[in-house]
C-alpha positions in Angstrom: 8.1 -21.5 -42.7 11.5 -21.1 -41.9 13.5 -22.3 -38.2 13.1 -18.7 -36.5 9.1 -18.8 -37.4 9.0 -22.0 -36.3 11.4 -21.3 -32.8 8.8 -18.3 -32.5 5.6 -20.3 -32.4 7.1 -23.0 -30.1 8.4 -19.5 -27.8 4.7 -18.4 -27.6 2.8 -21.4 -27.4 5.2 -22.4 -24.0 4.7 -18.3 -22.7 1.0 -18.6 -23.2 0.7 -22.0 -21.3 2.8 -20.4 -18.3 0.7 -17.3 -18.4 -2.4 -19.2 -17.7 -1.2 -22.2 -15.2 0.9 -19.4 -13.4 -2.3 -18.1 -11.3 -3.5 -21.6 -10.7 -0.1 -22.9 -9.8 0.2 -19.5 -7.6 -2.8 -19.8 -5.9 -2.3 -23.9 -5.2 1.3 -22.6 -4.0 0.2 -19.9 -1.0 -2.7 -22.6 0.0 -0.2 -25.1 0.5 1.9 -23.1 2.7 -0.9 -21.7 5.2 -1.9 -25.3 5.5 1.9 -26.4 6.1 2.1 -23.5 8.6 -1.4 -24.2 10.6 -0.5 -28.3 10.3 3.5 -27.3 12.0 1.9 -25.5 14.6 -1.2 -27.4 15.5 0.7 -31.1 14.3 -2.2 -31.9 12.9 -0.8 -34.4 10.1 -4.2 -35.1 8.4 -3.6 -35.7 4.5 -6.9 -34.5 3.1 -6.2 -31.3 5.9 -3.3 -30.2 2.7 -5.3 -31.3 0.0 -8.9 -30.0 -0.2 -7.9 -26.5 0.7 -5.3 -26.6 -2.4 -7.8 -28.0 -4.8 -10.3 -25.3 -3.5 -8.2 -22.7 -3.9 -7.3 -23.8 -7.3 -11.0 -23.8 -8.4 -11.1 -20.3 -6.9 -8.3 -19.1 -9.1 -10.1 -20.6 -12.4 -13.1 -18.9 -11.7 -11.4 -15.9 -10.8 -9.0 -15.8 -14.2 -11.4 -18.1 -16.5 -12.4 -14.7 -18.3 -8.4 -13.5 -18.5 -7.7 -17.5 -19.7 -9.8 -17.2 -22.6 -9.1 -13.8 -23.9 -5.3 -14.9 -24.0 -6.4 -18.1 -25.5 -8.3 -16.5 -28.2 -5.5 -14.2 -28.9 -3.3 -16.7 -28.8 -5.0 -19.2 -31.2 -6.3 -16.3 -33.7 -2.7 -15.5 -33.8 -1.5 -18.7 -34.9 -4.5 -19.2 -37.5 -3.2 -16.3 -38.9 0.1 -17.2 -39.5 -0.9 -20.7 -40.7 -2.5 -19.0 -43.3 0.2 -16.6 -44.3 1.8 -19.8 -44.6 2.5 -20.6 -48.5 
């Protein structure tokens, strides 16, 4: 394995892992903000107020991409099987 194999795993294995915490992360993102909006208007400064609905809708997203997760994580790890072996 030369360095541009090597550069190219390291490339794909960093994609994959912000292909699948990007909808989490997304999700986490647009919850925080419509509780930061309703807590500005209301000034309602309650700390579990901005957390539970984050981690909720972070649960949502898994179990709305879990399916999409582990395709790309099969792909991903047959891929690199494959050129472990081709490896000599």
């Amino acid at each position: 394995m030369n360095t541009t194999e090597a550069v190219t795993l390291f490339q794909q294995a960093l994609w994959t892992a912000l292909l699948l915490a990007a909808p989490m992360l997304g999700f986490g993102l647009v919850a925080g903000l419509i509780v930061s909006v309703f807590q500005a208007a209301t000034q309602i400064q309650e700390m579990s107020l901005s957390f539970i609905p984050k981690v909720l809708a972070v649960v949502l997203s898994l179990v709305l991409f879990l399916p999409w997760m582990l395709n790309r994580m099969v792909l991903y790890t047959t891929d690199l099987f494959s050129r472990i072996a081709a490896v000599r």
